[in-house]
Residue frames as qw, qx, qy, qz and C-alpha x, y, z in Angstrom:
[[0.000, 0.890, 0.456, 0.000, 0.00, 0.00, 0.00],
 [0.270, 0.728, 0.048, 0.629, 1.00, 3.28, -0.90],
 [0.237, 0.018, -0.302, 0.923, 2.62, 6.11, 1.46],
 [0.281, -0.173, -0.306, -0.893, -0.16, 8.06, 0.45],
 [0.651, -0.366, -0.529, -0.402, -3.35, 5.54, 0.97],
 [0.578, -0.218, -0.643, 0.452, -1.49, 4.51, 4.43],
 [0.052, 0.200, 0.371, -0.905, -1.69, 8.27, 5.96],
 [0.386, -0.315, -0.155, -0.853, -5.13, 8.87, 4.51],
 [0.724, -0.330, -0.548, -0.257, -6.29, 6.05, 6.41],
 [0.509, -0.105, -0.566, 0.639, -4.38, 6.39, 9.46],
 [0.131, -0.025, 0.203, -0.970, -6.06, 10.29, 9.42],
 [0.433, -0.364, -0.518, -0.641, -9.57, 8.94, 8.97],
 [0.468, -0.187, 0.525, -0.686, -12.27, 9.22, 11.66],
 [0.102, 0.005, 0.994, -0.030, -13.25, 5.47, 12.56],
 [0.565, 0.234, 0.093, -0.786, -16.97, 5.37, 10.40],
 [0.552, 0.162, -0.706, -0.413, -17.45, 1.59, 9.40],
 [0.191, -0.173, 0.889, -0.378, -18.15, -0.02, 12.53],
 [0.577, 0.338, 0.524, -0.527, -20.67, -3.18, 11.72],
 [0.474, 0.644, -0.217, -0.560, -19.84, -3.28, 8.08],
 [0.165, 0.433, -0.886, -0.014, -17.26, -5.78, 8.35],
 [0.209, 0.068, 0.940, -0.261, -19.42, -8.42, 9.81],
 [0.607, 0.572, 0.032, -0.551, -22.39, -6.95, 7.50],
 [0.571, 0.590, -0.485, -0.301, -20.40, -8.27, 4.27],
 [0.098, -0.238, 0.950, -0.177, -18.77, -11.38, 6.14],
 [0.561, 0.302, 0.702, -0.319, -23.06, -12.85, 6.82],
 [0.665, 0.542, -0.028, -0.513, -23.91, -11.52, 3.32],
 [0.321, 0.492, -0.758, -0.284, -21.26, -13.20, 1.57],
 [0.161, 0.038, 0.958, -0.234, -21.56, -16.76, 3.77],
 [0.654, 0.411, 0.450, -0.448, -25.46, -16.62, 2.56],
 [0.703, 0.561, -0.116, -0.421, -24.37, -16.87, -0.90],
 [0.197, 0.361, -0.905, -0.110, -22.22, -20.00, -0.53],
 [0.792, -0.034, -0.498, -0.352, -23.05, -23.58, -0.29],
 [0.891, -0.432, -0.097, -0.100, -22.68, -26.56, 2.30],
 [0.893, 0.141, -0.039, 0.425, -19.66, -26.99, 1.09],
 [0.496, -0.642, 0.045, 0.583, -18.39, -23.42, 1.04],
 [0.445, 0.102, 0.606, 0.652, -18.67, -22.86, -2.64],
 [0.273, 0.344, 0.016, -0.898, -20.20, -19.20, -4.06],
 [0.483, 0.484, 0.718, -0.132, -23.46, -20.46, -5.44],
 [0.225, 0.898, 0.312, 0.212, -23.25, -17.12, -7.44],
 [0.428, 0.543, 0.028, 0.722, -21.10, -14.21, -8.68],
 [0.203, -0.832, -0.454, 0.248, -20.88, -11.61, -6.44],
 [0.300, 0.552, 0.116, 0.769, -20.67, -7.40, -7.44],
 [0.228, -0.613, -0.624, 0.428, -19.90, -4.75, -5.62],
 [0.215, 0.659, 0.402, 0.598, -21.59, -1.47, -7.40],
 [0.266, -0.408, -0.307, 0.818, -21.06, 1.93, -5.93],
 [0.011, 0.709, 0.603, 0.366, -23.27, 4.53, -6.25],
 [0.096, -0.952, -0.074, -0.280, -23.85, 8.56, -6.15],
 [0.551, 0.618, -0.242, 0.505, -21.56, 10.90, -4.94],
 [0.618, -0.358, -0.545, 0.439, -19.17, 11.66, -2.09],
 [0.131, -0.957, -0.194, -0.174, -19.28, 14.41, 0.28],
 [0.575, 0.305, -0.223, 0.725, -16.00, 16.56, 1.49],
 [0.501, -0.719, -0.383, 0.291, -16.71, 17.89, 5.04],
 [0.244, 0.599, -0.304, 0.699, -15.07, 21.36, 5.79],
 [0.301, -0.415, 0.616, -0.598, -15.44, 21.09, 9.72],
 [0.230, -0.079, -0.966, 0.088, -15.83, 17.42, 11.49],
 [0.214, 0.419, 0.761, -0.446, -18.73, 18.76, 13.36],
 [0.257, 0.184, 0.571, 0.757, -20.33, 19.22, 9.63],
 [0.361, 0.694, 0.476, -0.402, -22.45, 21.95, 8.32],
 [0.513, 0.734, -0.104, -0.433, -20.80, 22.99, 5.15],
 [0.658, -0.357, 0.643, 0.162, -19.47, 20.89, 2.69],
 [0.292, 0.489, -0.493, -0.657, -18.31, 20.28, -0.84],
 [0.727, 0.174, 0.654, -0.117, -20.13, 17.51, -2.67],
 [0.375, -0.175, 0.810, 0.415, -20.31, 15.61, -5.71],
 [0.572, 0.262, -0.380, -0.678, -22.30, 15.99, -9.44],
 [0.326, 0.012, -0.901, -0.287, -24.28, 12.33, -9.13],
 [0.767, -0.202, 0.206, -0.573, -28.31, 11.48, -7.71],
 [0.408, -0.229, 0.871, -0.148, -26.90, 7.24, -8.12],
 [0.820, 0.356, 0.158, -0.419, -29.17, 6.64, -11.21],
 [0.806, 0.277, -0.495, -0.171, -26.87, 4.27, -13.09],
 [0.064, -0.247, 0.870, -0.423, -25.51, 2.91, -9.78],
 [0.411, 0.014, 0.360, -0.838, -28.82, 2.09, -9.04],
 [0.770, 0.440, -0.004, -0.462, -30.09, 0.67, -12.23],
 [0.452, 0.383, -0.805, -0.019, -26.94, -1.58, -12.69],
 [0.130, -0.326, 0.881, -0.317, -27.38, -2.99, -9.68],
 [0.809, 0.271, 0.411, -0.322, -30.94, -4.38, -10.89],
 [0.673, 0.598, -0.384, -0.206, -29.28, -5.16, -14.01],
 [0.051, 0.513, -0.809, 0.284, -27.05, -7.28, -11.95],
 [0.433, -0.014, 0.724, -0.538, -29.38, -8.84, -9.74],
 [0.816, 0.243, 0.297, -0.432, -31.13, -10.03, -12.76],
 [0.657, 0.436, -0.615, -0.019, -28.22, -11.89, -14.67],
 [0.942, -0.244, -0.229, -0.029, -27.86, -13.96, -11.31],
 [0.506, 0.333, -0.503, 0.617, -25.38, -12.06, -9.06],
 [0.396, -0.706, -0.501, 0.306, -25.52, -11.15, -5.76],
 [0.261, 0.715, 0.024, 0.648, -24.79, -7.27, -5.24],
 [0.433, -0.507, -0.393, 0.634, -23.27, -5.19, -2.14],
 [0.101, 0.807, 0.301, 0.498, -24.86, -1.71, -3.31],
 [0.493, -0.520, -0.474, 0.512, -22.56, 0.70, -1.72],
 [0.107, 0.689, 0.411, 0.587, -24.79, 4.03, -2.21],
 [0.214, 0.233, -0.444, 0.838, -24.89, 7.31, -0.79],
 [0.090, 0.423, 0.799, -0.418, -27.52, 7.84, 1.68],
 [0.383, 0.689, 0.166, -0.593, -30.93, 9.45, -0.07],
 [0.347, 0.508, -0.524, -0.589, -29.99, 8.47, -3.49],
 [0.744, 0.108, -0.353, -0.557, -31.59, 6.39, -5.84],
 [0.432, -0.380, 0.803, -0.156, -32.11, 3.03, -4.95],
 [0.012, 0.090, -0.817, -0.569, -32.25, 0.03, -6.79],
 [0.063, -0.418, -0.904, 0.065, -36.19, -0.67, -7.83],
 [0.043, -0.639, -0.361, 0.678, -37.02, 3.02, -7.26],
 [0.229, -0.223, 0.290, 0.902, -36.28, 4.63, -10.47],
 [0.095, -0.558, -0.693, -0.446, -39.84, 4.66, -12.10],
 [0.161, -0.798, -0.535, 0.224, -41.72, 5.75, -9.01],
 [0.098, -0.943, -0.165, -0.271, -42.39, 9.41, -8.50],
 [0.649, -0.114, -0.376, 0.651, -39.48, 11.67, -7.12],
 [0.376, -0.717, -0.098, -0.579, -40.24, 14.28, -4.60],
 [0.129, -0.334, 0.645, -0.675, -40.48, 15.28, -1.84],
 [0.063, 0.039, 0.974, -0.213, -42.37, 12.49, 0.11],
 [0.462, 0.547, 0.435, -0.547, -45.98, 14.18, 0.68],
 [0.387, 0.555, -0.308, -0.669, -45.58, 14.67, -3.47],
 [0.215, 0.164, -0.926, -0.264, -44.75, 11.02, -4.16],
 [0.112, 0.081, 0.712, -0.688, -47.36, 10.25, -1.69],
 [0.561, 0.504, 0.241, -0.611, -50.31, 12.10, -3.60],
 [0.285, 0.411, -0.660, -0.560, -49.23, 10.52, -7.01],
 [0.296, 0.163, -0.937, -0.088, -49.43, 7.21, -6.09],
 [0.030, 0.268, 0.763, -0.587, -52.39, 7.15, -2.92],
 [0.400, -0.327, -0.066, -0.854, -55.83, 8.64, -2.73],
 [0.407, -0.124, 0.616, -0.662, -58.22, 8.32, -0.26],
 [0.044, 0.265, 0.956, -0.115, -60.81, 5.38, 0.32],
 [0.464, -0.492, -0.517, -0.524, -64.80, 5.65, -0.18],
 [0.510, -0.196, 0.522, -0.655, -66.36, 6.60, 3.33],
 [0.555, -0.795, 0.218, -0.117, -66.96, 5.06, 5.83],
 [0.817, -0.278, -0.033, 0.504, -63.06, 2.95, 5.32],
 [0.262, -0.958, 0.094, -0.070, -61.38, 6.02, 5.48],
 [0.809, -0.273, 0.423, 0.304, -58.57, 4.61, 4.39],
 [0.067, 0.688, -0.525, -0.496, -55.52, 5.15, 1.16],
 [0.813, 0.177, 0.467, 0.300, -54.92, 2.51, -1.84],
 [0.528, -0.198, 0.570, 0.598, -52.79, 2.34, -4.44],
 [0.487, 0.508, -0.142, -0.696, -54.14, 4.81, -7.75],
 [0.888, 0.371, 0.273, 0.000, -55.33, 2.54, -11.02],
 [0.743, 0.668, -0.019, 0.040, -52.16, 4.41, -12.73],
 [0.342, 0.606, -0.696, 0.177, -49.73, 3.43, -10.79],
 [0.893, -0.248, 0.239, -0.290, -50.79, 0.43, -9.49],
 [0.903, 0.373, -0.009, 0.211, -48.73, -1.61, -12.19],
 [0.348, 0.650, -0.438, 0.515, -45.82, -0.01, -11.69],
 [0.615, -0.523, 0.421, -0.414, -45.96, 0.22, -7.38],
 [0.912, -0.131, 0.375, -0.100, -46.59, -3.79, -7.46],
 [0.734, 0.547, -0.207, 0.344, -43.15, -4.26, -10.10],
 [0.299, 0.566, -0.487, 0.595, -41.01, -2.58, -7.94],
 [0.782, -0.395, 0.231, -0.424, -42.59, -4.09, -4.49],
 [0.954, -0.190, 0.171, -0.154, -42.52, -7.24, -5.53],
 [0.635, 0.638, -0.327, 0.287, -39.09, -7.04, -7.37],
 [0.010, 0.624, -0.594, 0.507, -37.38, -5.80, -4.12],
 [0.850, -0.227, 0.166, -0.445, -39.38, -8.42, -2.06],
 [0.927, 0.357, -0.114, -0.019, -37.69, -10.78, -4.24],
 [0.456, 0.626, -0.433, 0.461, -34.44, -9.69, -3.83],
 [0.280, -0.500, 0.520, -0.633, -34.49, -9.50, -0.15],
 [0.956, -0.170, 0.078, -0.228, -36.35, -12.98, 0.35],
 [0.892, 0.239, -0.240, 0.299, -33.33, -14.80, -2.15],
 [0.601, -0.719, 0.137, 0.321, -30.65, -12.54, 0.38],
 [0.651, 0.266, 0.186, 0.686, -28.82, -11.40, -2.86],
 [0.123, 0.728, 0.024, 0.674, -28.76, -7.46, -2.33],
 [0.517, -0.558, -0.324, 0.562, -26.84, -5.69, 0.97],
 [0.102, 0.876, 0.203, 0.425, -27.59, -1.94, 0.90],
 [0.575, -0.444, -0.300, 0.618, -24.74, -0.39, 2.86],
 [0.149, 0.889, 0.285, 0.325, -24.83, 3.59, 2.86],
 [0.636, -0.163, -0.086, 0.749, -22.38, 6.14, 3.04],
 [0.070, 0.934, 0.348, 0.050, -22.16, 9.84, 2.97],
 [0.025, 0.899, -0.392, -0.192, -18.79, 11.78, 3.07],
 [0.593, 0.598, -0.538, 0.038, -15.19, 10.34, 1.26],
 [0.280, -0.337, 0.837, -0.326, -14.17, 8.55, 4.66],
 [0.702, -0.011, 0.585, -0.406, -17.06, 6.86, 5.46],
 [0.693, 0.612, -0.192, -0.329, -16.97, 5.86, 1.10],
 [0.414, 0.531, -0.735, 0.087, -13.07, 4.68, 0.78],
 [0.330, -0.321, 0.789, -0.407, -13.34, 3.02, 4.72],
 [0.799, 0.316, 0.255, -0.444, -16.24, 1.07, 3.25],
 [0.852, 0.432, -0.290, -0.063, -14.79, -0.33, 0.17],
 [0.196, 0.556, -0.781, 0.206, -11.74, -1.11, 1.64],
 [0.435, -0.177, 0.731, -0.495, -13.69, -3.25, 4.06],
 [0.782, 0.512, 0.031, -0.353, -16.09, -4.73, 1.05],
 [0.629, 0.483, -0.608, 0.037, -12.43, -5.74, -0.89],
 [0.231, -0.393, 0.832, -0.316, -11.16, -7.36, 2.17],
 [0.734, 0.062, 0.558, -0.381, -14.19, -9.68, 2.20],
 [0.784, 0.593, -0.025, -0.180, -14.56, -9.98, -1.34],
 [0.020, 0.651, -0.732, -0.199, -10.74, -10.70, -1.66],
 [0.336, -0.176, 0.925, 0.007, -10.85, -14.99, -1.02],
 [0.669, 0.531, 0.505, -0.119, -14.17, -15.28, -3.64],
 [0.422, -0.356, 0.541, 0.634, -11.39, -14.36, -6.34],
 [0.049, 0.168, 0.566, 0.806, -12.31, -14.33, -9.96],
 [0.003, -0.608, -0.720, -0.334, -16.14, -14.77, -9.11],
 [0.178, -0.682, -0.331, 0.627, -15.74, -11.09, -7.26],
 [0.329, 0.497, 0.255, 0.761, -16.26, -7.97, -9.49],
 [0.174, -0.715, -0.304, 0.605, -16.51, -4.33, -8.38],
 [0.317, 0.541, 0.577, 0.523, -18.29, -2.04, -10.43],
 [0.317, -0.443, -0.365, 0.755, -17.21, 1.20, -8.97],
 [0.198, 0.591, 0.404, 0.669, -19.78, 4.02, -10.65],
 [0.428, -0.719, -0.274, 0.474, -19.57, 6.36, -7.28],
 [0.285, 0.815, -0.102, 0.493, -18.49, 10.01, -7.93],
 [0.670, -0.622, -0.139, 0.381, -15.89, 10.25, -5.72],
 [0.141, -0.959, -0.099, 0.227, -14.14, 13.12, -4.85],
 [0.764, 0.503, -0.183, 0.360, -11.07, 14.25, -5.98],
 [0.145, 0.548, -0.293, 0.770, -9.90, 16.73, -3.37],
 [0.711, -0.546, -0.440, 0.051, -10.34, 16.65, 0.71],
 [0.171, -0.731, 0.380, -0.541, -9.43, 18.61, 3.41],
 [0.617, -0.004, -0.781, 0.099, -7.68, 15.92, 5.89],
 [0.589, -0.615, -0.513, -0.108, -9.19, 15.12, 9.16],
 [0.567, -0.234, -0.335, 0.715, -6.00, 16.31, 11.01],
 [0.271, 0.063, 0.172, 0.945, -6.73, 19.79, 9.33],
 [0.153, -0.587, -0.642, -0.470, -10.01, 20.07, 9.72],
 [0.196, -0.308, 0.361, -0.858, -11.41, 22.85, 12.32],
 [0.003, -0.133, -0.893, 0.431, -13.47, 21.15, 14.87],
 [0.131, 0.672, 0.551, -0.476, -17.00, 23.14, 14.61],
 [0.500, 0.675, 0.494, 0.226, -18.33, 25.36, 12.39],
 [0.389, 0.014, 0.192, 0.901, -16.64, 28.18, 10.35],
 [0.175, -0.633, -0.443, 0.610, -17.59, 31.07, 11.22],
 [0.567, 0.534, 0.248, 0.576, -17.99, 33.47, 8.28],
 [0.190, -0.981, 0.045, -0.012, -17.85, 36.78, 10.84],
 [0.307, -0.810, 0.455, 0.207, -14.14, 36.05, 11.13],
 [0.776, 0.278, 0.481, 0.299, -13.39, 35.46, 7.91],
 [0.211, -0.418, 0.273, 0.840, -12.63, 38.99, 6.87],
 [0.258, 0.468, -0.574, -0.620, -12.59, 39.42, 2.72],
 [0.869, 0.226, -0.243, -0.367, -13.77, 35.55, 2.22],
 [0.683, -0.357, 0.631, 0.091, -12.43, 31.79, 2.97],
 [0.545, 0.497, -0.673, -0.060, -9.56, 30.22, 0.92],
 [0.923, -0.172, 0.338, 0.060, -10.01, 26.32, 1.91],
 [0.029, 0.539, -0.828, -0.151, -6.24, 24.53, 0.66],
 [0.967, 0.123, 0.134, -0.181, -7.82, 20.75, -0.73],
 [0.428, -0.338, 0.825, 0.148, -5.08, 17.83, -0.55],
 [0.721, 0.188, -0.395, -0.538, -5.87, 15.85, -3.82],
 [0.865, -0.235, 0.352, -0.268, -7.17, 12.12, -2.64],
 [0.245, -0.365, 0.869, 0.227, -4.58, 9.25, -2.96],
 [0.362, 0.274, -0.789, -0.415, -5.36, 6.88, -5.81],
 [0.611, -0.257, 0.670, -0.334, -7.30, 3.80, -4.55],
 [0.883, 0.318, -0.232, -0.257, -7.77, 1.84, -7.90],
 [0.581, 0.378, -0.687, 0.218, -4.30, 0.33, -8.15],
 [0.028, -0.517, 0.678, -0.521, -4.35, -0.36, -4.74],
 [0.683, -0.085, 0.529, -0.496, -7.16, -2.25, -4.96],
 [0.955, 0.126, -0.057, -0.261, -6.73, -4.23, -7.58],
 [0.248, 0.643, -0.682, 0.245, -2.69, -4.55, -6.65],
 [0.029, -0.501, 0.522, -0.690, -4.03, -5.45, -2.91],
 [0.451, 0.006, 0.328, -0.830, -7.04, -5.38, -1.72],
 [0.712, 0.091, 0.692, -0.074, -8.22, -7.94, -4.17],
 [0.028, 0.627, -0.564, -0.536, -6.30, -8.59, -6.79],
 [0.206, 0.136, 0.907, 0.342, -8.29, -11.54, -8.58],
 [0.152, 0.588, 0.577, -0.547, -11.21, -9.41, -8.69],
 [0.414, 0.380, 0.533, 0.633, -12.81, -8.14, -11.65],
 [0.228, -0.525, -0.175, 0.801, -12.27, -4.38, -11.45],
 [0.222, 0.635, 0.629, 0.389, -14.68, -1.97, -13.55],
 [0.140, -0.465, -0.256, 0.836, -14.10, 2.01, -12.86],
 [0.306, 0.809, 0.482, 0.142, -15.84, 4.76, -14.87],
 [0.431, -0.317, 0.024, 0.844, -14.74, 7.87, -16.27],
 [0.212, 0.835, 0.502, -0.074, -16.69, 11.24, -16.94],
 [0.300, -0.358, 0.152, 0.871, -15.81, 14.19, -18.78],
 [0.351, 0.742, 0.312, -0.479, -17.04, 17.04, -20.83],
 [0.079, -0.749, 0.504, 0.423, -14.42, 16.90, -23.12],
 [0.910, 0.282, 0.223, -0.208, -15.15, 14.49, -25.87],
 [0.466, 0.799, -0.338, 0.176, -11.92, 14.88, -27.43],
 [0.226, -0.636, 0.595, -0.436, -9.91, 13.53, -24.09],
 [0.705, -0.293, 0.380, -0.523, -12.03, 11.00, -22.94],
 [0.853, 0.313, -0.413, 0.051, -10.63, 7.73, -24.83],
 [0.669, 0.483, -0.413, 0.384, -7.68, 8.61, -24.12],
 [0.273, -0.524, 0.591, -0.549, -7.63, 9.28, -20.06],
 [0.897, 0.088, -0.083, -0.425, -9.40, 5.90, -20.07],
 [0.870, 0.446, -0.200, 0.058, -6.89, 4.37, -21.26],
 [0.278, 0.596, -0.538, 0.526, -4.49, 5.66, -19.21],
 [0.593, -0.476, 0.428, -0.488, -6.44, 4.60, -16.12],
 [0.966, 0.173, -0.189, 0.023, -6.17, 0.85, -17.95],
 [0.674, 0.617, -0.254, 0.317, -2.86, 1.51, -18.01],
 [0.090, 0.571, -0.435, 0.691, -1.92, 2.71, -14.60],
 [0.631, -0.330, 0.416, -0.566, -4.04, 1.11, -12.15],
 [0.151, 0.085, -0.891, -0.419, -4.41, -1.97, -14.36],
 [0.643, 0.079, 0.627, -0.432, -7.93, -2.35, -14.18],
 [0.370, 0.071, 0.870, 0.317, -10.14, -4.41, -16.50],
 [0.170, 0.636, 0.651, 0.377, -12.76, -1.65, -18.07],
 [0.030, 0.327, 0.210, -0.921, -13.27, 1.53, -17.88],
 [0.192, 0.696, 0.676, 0.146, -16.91, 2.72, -18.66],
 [0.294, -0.212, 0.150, 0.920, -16.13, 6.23, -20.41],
 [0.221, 0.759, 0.601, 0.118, -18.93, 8.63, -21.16],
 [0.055, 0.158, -0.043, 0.985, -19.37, 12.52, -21.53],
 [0.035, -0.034, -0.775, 0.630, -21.53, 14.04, -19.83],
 [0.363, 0.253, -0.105, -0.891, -23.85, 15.55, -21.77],
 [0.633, 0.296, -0.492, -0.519, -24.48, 11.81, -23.42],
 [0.011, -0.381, 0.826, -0.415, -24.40, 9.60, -20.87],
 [0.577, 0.254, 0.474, -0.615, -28.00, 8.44, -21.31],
 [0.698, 0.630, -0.076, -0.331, -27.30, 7.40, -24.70],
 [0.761, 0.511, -0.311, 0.253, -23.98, 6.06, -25.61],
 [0.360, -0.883, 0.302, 0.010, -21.55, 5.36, -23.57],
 [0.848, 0.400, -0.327, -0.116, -17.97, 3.62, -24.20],
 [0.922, -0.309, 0.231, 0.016, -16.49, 0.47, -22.60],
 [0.535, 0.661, -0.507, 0.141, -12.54, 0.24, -23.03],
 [0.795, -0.520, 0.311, -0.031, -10.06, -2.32, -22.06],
 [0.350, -0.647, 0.650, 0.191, -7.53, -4.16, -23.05],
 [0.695, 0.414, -0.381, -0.448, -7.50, -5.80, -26.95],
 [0.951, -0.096, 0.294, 0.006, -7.40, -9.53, -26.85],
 [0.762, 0.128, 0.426, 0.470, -5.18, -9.64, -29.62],
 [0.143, -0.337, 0.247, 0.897, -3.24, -6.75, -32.05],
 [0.007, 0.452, 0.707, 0.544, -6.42, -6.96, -34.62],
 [0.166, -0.840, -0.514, 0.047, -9.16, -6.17, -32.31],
 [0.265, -0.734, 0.008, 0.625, -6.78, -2.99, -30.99],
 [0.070, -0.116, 0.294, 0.946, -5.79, -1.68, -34.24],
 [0.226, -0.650, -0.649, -0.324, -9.76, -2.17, -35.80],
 [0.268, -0.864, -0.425, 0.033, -11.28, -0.54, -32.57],
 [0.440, -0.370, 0.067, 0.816, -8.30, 2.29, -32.45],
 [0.153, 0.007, 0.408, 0.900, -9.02, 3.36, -35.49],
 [0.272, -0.607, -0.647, -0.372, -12.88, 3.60, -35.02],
 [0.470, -0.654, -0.335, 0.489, -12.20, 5.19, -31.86],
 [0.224, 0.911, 0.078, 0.338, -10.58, 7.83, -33.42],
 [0.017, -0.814, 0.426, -0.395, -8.42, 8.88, -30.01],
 [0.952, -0.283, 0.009, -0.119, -8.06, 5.30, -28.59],
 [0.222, -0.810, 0.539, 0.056, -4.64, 4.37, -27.26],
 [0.707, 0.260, -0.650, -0.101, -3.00, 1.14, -28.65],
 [0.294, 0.073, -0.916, 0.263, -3.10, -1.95, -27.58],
 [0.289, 0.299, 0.683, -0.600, -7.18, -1.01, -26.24],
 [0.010, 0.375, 0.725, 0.578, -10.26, -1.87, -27.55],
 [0.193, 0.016, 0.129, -0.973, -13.44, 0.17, -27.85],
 [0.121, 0.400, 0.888, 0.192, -16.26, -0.81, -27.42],
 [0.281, -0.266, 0.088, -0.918, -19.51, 1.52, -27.94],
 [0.069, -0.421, -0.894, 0.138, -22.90, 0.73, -26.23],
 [0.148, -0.112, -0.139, -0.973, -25.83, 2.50, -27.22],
 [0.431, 0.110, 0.717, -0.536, -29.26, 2.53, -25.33],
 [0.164, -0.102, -0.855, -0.480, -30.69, 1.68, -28.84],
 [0.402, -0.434, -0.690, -0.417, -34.75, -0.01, -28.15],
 [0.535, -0.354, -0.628, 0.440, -33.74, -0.36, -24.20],
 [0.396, -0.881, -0.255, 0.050, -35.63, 1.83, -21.46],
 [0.353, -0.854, 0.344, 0.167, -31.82, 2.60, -19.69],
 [0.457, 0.734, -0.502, 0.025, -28.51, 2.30, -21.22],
 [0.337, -0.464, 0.734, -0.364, -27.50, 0.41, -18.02],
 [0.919, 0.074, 0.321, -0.215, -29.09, -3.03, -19.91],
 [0.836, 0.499, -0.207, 0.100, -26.94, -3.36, -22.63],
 [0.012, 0.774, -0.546, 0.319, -24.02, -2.04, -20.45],
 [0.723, -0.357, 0.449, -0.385, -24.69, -4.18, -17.70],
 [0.926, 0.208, 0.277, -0.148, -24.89, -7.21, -19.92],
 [0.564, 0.687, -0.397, 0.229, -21.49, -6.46, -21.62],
 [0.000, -0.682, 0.658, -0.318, -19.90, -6.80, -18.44],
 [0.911, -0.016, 0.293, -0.290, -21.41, -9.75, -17.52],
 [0.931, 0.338, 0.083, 0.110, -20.38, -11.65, -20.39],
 [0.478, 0.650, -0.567, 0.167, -16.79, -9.86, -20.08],
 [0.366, -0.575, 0.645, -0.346, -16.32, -11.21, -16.37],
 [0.958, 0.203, 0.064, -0.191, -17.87, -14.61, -17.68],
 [0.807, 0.574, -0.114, 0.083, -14.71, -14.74, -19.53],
 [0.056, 0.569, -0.564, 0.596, -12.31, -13.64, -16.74],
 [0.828, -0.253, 0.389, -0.314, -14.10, -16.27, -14.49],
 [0.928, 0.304, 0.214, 0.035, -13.12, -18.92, -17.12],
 [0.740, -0.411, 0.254, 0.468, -9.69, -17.72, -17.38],
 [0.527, 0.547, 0.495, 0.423, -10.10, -15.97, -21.06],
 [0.131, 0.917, 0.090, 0.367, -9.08, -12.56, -20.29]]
């Protein structure tokens, strides 16, 4: 482990307690008599972290992401026959939710409710969103009967990194059949705990205006797939506005960390098309998808994935990675 990753963790306020033995029962539920993973198992991160300026928090810098393809993979997951550890930020989508009304509660509330005929004085379910309500009920119902989905929730960059790190530990000994499908927005910058002011900042004695000094966060890819769990199939994501870049930083994260995909979008299109790079099986596929890429780096292929007929892009995606870990289970990648 890095210099780096060692002090950030050494400076971090202790915010996982319970997790570790959270992921320890979930896993053990998806093995057999024997001790064998009955099923794959993903862990998908979701929506963005938060970046405290004072430990007792009231202001803080946060992250562009509400957890909607975190969210939606992880049902996309749960229905190719994995188990999922969905670690999401608190309040943001969740999986099964994304149809229903969003609002504030008393708004979702009236969409979906109305009142009873006197004398039962009572609520049901409207005729037009009945069908929908009882899909996502009975979906999550499901999921929670078969014990394949652990919802673990987080909310600033401590509690986020302390979390996965605890998630790869577990996930480390289920080896290939582990994947971690890391679509969190996670901070780049952080103000370290040591540095932090105890209580809130005052803005009367601030003068002219506050200048905050942001440490940029240590790396944690390579470390996790170096480390942490290094047979694991490792999926990060990379946004940008910059359409003209975005191949090519991809690629570089392939290259440097060594995962096994990067899921590269822009933002603006990210609902539509997004594109899946990794490492070319063979010098064909990389020169072919280089040159269709346009800014692709040798020796990676491109794939695109477009949301085409599908509701969410997150089916076809979803279903690419499947079938890439399939192949990295089975020794082919």
């Amino acid at each position: 482990m890095s210099d780096g990753v060692e002090t950030f963790f050494r400076d971090c306020p202790g915010e996982t307690s319970g997790v570790e033995s959270l992921v320890q029962n979930f896993i053990d539920r998806q093995k057999d008599s024997s001790g064998q993973l009955l099923r794959p198992i993903v862990c998908v991160t979701s929506g963005g972290t938060t970046v405290p300026l004072e430990r007792h928090c009231v202001r803080f810098i946060d992250n562009f992401s509400g957890g909607t393809r975190g969210a939606l993979s992880a049902e996309q997951f749960l229905q190719a026959g994995y188990a999922v550890i969905f670690l999401h930020r608190r309040h943001s989508i969740q999986p099964f939710t994304k149809g229903l009304p969003s609002g504030q509660i008393l708004d979702f509330l009236t969409d979906v409710l109305e009142p009873d005929a006197a004398p039962l004085h009572g609520v049901h379910v409207t005729d037009s969103a009945s069908e929908l309500v009882s899909d996502c009920v009975s979906r999550a119902k499901e999921a929670a009967a078969r014990g394949v989905l652990l919802r673990i929730p987080f909310e600033t960059l401590f509690e986020y990194l302390q979390c996965l790190r605890v998630i790869s530990a577990g996930l480390r000994p289920c080896g290939r059949q582990a994947a971690f499908y890391l679509a969190a927005a996670v901070s780049d910058f952080y103000i370290p705990w040591s540095q932090m002011v105890e209580h809130k900042i005052q803005s009367a004695d601030l003068g002219d205006g506050l200048t905050l000094k942001l440490q940029k966060v240590p790396k944690m890819l390579g470390t996790l797939r170096s480390q942490w769990a290094p047979e694991a199939f490792l999926v990060s994501f990379k946004l940008e506005t910059d359409e003209g870049i975005l191949i090519s930083k991809a690629s570089k994260s392939i290259a440097r960390y060594g995962v096994h995909a990067v899921v590269a979008n822009i933002l603006e299109k990210r609902k539509e098309v997004v594109h899946l790079v990794r490492p070319a099986a063979d010098s064909e596929d990389a020169s072919t998808d280089a040159c269709n890429a346009g800014s692709a780096t040798p020796g990676m292929q491109v794939d695109e994935i477009l949301r085409g007929s599908e509701t969410f892009i997150e089916a076809p995606l979803v279903l690419r990675i499947v079938q890439l870990h399939e192949q990295y289970q089975q020794g082919n990648a």
